[in-house]
N, CA, C and O atoms as a MOPAC input file, in Angstrom:
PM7 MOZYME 1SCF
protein

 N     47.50400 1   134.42200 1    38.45500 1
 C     46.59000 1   134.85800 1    39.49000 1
 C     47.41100 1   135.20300 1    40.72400 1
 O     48.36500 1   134.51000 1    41.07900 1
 N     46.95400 1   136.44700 1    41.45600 1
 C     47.83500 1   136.34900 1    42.71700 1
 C     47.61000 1   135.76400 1    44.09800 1
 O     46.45800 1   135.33500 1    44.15400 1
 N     48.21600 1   135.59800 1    45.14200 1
 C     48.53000 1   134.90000 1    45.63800 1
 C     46.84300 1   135.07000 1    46.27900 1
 O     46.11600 1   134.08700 1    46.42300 1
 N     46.58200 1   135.91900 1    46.48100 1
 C     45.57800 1   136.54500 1    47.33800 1
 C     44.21200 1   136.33700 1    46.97600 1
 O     43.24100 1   136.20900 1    47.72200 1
 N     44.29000 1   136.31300 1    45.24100 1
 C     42.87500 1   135.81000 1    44.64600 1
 C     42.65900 1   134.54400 1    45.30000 1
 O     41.72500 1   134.24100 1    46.04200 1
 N     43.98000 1   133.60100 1    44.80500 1
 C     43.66500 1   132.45500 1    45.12200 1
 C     43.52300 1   131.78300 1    46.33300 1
 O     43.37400 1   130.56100 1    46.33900 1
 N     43.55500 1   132.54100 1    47.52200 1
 C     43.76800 1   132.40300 1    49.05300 1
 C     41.73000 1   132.42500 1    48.45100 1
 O     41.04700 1   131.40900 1    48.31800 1
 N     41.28000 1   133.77900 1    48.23000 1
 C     40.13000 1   133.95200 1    48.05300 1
 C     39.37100 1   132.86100 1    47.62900 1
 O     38.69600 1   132.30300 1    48.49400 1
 N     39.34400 1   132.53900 1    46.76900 1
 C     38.68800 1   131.79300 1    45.59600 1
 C     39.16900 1   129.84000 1    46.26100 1
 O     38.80900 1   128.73700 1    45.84800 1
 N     39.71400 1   130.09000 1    46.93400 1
 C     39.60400 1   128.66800 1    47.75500 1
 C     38.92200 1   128.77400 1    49.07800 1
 O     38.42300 1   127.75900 1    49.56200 1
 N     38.87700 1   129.59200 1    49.52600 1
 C     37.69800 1   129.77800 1    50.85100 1
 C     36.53900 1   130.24900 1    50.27700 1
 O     35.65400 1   130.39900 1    51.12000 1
 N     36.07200 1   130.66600 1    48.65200 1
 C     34.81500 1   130.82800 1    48.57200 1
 C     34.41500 1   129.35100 1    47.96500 1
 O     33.45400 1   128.76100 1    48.45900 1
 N     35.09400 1   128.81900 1    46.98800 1
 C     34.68000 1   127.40900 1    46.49800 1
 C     34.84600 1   126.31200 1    46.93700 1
 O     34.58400 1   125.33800 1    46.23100 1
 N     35.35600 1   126.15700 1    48.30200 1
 C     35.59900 1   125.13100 1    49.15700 1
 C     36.12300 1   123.94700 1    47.98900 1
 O     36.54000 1   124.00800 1    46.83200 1
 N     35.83400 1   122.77500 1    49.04600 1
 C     36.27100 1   121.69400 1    47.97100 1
 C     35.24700 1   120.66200 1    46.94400 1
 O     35.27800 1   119.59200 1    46.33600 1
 N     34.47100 1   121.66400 1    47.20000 1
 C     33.19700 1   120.78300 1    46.79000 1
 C     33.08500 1   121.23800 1    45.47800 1
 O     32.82800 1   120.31500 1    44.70400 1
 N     33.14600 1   121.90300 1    45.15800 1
 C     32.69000 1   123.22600 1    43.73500 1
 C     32.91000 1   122.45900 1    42.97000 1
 O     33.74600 1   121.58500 1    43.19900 1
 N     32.14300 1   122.53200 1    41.64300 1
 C     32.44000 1   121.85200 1    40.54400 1
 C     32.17800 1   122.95200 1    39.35300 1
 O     31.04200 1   123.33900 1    39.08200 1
 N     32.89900 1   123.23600 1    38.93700 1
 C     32.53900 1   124.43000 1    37.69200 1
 C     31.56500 1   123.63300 1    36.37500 1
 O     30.74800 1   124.26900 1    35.70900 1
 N     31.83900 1   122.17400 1    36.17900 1
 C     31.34300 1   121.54400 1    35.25500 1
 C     29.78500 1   121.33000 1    35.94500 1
 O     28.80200 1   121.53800 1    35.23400 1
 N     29.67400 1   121.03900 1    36.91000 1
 C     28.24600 1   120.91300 1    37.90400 1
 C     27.16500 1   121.95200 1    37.29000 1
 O     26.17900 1   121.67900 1    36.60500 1
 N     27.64900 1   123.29100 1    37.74900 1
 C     27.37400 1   124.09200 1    37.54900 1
 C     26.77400 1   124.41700 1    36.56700 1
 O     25.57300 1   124.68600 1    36.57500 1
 N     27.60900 1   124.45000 1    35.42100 1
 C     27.42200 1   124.86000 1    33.62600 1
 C     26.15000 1   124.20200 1    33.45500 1
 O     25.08200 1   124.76200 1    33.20600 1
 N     26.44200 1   122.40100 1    33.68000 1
 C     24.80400 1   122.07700 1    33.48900 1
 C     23.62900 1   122.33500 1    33.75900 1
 O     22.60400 1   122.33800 1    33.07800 1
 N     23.97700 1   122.69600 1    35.47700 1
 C     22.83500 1   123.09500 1    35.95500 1
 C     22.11100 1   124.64600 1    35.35600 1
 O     20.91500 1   124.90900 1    35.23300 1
 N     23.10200 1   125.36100 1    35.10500 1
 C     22.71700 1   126.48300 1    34.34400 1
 C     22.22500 1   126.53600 1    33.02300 1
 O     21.31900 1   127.24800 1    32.59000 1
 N     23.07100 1   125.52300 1    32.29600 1
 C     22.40200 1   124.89800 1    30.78200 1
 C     20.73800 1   124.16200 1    30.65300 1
 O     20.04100 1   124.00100 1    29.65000 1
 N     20.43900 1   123.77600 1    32.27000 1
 C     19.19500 1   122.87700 1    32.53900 1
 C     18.31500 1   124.18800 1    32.45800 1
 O     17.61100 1   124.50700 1    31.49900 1
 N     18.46700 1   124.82900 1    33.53300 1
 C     17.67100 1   126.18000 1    33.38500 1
 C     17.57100 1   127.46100 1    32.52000 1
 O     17.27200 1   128.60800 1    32.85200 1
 N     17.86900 1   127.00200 1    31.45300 1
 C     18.13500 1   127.49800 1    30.30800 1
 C     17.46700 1   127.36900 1    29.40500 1
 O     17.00600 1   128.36400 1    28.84700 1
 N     17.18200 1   126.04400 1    28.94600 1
 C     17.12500 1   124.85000 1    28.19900 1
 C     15.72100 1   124.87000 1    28.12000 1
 O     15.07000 1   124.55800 1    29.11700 1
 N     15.01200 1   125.28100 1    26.78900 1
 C     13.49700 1   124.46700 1    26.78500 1
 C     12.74800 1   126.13000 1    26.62400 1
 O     13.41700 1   127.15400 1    26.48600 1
 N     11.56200 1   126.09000 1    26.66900 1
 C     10.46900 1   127.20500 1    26.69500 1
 C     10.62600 1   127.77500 1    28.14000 1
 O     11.08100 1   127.01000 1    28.99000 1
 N     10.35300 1   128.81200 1    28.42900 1
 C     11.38000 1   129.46600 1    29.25400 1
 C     12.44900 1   129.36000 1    30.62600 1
 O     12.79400 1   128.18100 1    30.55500 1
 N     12.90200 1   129.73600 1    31.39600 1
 C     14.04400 1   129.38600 1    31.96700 1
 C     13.71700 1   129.58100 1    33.63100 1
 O     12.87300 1   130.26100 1    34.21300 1
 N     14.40300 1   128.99000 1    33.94400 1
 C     14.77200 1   128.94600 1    35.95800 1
 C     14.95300 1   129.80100 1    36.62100 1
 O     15.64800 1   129.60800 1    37.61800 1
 N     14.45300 1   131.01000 1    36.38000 1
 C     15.69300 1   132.31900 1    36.78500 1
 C     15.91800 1   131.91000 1    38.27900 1
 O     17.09700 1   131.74600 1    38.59600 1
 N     14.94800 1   131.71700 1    39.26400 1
 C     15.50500 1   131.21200 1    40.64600 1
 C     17.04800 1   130.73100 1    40.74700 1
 O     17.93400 1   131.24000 1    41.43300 1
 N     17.14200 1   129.49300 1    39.78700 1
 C     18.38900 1   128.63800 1    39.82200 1
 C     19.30400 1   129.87900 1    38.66900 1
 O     19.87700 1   130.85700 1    39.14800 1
 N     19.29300 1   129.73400 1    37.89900 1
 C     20.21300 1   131.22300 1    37.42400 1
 C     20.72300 1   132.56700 1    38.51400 1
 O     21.81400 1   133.13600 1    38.52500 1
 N     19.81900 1   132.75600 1    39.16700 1
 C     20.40300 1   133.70400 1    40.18400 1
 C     21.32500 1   133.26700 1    41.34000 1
 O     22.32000 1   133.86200 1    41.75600 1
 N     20.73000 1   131.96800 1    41.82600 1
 C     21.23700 1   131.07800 1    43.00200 1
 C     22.53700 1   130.59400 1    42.36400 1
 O     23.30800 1   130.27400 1    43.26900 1
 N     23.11100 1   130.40700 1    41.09100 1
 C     24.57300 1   130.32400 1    41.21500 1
 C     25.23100 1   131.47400 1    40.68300 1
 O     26.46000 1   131.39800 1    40.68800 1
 N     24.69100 1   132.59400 1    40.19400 1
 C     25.35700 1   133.74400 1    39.61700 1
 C     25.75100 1   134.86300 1    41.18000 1
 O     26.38900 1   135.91300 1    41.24800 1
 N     25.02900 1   134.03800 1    42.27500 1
 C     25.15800 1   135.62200 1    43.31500 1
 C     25.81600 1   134.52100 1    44.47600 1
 O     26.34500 1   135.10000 1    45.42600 1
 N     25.85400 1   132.93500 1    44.52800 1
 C     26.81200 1   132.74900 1    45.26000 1
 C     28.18500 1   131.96400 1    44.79000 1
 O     28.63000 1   130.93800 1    45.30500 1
 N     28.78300 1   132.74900 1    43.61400 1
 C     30.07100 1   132.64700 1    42.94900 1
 C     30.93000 1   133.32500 1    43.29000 1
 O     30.42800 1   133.97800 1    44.20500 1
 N     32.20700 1   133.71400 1    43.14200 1
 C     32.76300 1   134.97200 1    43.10400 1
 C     33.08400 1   134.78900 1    41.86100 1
 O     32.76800 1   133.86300 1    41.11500 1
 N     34.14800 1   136.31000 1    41.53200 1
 C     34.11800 1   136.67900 1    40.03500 1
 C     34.71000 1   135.89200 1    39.15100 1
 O     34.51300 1   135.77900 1    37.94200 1
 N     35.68400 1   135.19300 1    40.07900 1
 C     37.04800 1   134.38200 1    39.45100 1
 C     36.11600 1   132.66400 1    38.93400 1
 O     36.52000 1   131.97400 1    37.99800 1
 N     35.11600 1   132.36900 1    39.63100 1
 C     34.18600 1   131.55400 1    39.56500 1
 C     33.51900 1   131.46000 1    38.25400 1
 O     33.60800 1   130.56800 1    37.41100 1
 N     32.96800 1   132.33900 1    38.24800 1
 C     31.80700 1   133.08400 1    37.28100 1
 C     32.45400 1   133.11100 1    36.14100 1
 O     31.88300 1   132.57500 1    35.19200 1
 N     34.02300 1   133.83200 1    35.87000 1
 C     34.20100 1   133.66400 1    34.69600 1
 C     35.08200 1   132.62800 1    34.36400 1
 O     35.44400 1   132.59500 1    33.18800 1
 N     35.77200 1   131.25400 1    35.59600 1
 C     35.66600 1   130.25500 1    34.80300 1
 C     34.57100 1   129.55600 1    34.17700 1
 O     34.78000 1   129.16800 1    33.02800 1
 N     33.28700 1   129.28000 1    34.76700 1
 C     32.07100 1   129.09400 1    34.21300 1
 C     31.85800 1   129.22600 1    33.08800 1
 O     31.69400 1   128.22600 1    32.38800 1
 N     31.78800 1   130.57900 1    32.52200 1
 C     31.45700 1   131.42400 1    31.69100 1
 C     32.62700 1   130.70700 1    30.29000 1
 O     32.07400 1   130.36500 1    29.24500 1
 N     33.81900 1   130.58400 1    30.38400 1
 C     34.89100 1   129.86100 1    29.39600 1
 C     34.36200 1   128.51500 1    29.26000 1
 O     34.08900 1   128.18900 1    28.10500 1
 N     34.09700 1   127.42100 1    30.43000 1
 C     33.60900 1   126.00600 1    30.17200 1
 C     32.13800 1   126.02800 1    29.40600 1
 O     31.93700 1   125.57000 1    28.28100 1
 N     31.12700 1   126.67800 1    30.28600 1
 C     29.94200 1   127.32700 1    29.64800 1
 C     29.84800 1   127.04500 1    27.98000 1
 O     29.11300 1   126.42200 1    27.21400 1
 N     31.08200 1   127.91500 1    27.89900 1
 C     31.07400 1   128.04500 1    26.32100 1
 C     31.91900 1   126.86800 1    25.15100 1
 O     31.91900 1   126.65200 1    23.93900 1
 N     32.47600 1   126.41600 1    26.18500 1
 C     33.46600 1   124.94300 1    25.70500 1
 C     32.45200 1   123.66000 1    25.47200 1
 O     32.31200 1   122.92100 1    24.49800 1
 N     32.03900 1   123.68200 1    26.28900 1
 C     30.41100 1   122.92500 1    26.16800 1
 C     29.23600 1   122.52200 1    25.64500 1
 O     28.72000 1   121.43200 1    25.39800 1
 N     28.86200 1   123.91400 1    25.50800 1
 C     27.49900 1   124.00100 1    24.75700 1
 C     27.55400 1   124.73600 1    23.66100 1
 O     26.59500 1   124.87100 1    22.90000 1
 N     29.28500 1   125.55000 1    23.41200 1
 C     29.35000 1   126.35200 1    21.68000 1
 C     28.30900 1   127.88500 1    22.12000 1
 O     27.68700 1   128.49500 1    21.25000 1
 N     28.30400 1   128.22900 1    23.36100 1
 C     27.93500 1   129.66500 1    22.56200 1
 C     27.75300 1   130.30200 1    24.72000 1
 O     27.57000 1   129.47000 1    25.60900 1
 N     27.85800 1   131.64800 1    24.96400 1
 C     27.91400 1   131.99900 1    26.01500 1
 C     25.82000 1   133.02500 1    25.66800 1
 O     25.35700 1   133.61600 1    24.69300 1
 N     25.30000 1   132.72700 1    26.94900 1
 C     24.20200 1   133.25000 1    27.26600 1
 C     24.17600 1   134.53100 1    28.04700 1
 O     23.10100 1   135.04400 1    28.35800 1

């Protein structure tokens, strides 16, 4: 990654971020007869890309299949 993503991607995910947080919460709203889209949108639009597609790898480490 270059130097610059990662300058990025630490001032967008502060220190709080949890990529594993996340997955669940997205797996919760997922999960069952139909889904959360509120909460599906609310972490897909305040991620950045580098975010999103670690997600997207644990996502799938997780639960065995990407949505």
């Amino acid at each position: 990654m270059l130097q610059t993503q990662q300058d990025a991607r630490s001032f967008i995910e502060g220190e709080n971020w949890s990529c594993e947080a996340d997955c669940e919460y997205l797996r919760k709203a997922m999960k069952g007869l139909g889904t959360d889209e509120d909460a599906i949108i609310h972490v897909v639009t305040t991620r950045c890309n580098a975010q999103r597609q670690e997600m997207k790898e644990l996502f799938k480490t997780m639960y065995g299949r990407v949505r």
